[in-house]
C-alpha positions in Angstrom: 76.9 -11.0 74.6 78.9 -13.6 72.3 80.5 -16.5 74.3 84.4 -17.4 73.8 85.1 -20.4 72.4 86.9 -22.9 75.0 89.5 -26.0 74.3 90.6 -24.6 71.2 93.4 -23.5 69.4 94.1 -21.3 66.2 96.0 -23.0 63.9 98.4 -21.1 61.6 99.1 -22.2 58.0 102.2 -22.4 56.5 100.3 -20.8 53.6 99.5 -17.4 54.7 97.5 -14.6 52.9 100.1 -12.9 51.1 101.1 -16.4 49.3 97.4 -16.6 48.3 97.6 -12.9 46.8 100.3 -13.6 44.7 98.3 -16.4 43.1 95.6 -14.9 42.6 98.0 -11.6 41.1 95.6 -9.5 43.1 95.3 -7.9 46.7 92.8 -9.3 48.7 89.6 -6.6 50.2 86.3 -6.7 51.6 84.2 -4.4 49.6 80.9 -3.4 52.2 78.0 -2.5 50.2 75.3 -1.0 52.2 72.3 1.3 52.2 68.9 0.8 52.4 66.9 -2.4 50.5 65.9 -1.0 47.0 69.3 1.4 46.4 70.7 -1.1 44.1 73.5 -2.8 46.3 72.8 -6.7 44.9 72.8 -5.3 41.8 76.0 -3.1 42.0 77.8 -6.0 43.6 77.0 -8.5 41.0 77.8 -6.0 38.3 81.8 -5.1 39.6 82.4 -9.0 40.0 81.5 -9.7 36.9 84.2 -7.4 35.7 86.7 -8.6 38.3 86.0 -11.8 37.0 86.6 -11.3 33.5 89.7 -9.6 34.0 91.3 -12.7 36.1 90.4 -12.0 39.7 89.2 -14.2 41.7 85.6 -13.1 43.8 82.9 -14.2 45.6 79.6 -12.1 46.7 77.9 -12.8 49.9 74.3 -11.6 49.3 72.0 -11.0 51.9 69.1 -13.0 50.6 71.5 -15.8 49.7 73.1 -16.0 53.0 69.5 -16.0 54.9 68.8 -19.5 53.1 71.6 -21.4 54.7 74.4 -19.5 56.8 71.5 -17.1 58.8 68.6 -19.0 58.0 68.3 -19.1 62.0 67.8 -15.5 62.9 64.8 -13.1 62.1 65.4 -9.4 61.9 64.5 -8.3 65.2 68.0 -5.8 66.3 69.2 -8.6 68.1 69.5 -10.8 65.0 70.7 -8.1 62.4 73.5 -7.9 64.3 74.2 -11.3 65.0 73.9 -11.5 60.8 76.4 -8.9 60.1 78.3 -10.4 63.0 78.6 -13.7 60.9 79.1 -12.2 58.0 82.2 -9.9 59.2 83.9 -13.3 60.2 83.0 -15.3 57.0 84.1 -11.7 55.1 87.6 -12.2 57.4 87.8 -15.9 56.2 87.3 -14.6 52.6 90.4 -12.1 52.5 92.7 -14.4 54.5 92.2 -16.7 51.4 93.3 -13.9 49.0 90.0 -13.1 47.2 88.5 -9.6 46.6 84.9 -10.1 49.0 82.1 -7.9 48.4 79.1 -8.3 50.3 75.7 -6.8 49.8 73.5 -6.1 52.8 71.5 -3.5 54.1 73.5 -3.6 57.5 71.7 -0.9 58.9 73.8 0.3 61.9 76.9 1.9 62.0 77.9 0.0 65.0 77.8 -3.2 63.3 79.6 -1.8 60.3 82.4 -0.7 62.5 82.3 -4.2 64.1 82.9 -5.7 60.6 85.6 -3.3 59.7 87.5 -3.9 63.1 88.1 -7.2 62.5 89.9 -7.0 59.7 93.3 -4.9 59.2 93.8 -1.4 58.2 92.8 -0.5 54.6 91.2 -4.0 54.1 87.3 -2.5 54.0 86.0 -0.3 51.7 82.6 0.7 53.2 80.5 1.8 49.6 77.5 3.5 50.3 74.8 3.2 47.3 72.8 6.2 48.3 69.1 6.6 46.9 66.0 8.4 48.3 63.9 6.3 50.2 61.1 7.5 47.3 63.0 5.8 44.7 63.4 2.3 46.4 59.9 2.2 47.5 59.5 2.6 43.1 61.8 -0.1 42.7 60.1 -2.6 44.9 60.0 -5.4 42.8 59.5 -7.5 45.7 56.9 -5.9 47.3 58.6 -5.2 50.5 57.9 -1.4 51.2 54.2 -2.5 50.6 54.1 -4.8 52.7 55.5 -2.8 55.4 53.6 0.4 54.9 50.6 -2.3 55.6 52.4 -3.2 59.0 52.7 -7.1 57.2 56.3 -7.0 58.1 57.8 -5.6 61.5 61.2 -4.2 61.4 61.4 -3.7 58.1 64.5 -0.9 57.6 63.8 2.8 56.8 59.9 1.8 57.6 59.7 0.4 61.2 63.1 0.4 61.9 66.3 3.0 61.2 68.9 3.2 59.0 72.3 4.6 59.6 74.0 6.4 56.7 77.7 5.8 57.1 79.2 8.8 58.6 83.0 8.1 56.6 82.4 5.8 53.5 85.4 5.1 51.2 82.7 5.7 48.4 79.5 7.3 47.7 77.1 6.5 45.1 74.1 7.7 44.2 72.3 5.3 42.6 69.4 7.2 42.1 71.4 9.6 39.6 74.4 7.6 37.7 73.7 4.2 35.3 75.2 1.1 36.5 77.8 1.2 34.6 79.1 4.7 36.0 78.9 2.9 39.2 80.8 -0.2 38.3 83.5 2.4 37.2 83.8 4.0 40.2 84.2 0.9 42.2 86.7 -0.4 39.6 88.4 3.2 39.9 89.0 3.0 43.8 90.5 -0.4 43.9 92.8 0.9 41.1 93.8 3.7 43.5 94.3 1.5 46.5 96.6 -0.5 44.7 93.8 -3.7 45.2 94.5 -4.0 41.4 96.7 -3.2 38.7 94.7 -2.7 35.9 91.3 -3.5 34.0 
């Protein structure tokens, strides 16, 4: 269970979110990215802040190999720890949007429960939970990495949708199937539901 902090205080800024919005002429979101390693997620993410960025918004990707090299290099990927990552990540996510910029974060985060966690924390509307959906089949032919290999061999424990489950989201704001559309179909549909939410104005 996650200790309280003790002898401190949250201090409030005289500069608050919605200042930092109307710098950056953009609402601020948290765009979740998940599904299992191999669907395209990294890549997807990558793609739609590349866009954002060239039309003026301001971005930033938390990857889940990045973050693992510094901010989670700590924790393994027994249960305990995945949660504990997303955990971190949901608060550094929360940081992210309270500092106006459009968050999109690209990790396999494979139970709901955690996902929920994330989305709890932050107010309503302000996570769009994007599920890039893709037959297990066609991630294991994608494996650039060699990861389903290596856990078909039983080299790596715990390895998601091999040793240990993955939970679909039940109620994503947006479902892609990777498996079927190009990436730039995708990108699209990203870029069309933060049109409709109002996140931006135009592209």
């Amino acid at each position: 269970m996650l200790k309280e902090s003790t002898n401190t205080v949250w201090h409030h800024s005289s500069i608050i979110r919605a200042d930092r919005e109307v710098l950056h002429k953009h609402k601020s979101v948290v765009l979740w990215f998940t599904g299992l390693s191999g669907s395209g997620k990294s890549t997807l993410a990558h793609a739609v802040e590349e866009r954002l960025h060239k039309n003026g918004s301001s971005t930033y990707v938390l990857d889940g190999d990045n973050v693992r090299h510094g901010l989670c290099s700590d924790l393994g990927f027994s249960d305990t720890d995945r949660v504990e990552n997303i955990r971190r990540i949901g608060e550094v996510a929360k940081l992210l949007t309270e500092a106006g910029v459009i968050t999109l974060t690209a990790f396999i985060s494979p139970f709901r429960a955690d996902r929920d966690e994330a989305r709890k924390g932050l107010p309503h509307g302000d996570f769009l939970e994007i599920y890039c959906e893709c037959p297990i089949e066609t991630c294991e032919q994608r494996d650039v990495k060699g990861l389903y290999k290596k856990a078909r061999a039983g080299e790596i424990p715990f390895f998601t949708g091999i040793g240990s489950p993955y939970e679909a989201p039940e109620r994503p704001e947006l479902v892609i199937n990777t498996s079927e559309l190009s990436l730039e179909e995708s990108v699209h549909k990203v870029l069309d539901l933060l049109l409709q939410r109002g996140i931006i104005k135009c592209l």
